[in-house]
VEXDREN-2710 file (C-alpha; in Angstrom, 1 decimal):
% VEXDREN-2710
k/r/px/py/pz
1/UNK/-37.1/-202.9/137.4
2/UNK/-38.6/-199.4/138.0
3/UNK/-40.4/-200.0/134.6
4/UNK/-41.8/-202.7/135.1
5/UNK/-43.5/-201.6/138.3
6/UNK/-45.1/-198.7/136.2
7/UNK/-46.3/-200.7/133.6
8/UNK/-48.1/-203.1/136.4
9/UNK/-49.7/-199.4/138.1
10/UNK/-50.4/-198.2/134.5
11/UNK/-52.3/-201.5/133.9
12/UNK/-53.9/-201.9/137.4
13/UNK/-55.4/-197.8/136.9
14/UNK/-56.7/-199.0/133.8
15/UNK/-58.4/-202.2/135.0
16/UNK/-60.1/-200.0/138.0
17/UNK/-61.0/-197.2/135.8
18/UNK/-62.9/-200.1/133.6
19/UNK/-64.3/-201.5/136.5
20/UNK/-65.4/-198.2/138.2
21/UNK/-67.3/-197.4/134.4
22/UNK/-68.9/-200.5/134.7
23/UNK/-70.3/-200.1/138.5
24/UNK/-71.5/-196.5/137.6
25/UNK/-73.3/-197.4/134.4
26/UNK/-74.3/-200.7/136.1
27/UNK/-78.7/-199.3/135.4
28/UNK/-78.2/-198.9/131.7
29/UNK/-76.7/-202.1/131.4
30/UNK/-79.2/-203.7/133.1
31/UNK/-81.5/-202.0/131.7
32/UNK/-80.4/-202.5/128.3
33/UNK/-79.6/-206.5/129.0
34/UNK/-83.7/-206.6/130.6
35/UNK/-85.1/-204.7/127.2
36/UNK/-86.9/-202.6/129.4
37/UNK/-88.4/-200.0/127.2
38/UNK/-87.4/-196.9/129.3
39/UNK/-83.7/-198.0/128.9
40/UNK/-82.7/-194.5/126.7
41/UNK/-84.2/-192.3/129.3
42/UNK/-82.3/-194.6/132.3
43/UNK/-79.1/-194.3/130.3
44/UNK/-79.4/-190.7/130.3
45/UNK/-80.5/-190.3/133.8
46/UNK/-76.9/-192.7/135.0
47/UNK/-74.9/-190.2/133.0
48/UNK/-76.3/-187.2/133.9
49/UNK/-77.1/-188.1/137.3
50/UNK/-75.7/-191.0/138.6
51/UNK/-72.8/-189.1/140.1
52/UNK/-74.8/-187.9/142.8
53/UNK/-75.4/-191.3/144.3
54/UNK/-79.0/-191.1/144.7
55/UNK/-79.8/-190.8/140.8
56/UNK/-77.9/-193.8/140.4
57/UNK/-80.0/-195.3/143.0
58/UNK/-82.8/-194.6/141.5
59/UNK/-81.9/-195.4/137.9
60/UNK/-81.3/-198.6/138.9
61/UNK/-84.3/-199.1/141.0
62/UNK/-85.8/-198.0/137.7
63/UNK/-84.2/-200.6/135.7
64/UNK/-84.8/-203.3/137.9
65/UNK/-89.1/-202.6/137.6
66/UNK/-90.9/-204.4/136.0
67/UNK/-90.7/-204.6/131.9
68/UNK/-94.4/-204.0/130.6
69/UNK/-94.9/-206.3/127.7
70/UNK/-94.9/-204.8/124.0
71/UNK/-97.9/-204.7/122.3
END
């Protein structure tokens, strides 16, 4: 039975490490899914910055703006 157990941890780590990812490159994907046309430099700023809380604050203020229209 002890195998088992680690299997479910292994698979429950796995799941929250997937989830985490997703929640802290939450502005790209917005971003990305809004075509907002600063979306490379918002990328960049989540990675680079959005450990420090208030970079990923701000990228995803920044992806939430308005989208200006192509032209």
């Amino acid at each position: 039975m002890e195998a088992a157990g680690a299997i479910v941890i292994v698979i429950l780590m796995v799941l929250a490490s997937a989830c985490g990812l997703l929640l802290y490159l939450l502005p790209a994907i917005v971003a990305g899914a809004r075509g907002h046309q600063d979306a490379l430099a918002i990328t960049a700023l989540t990675i680079l910055l959005g450990w420090s809380l208030i970079g990923w604050a701000v990228a995803l203020v920044w992806s939430l703006k308005a989208v200006q229209p192509r032209t």
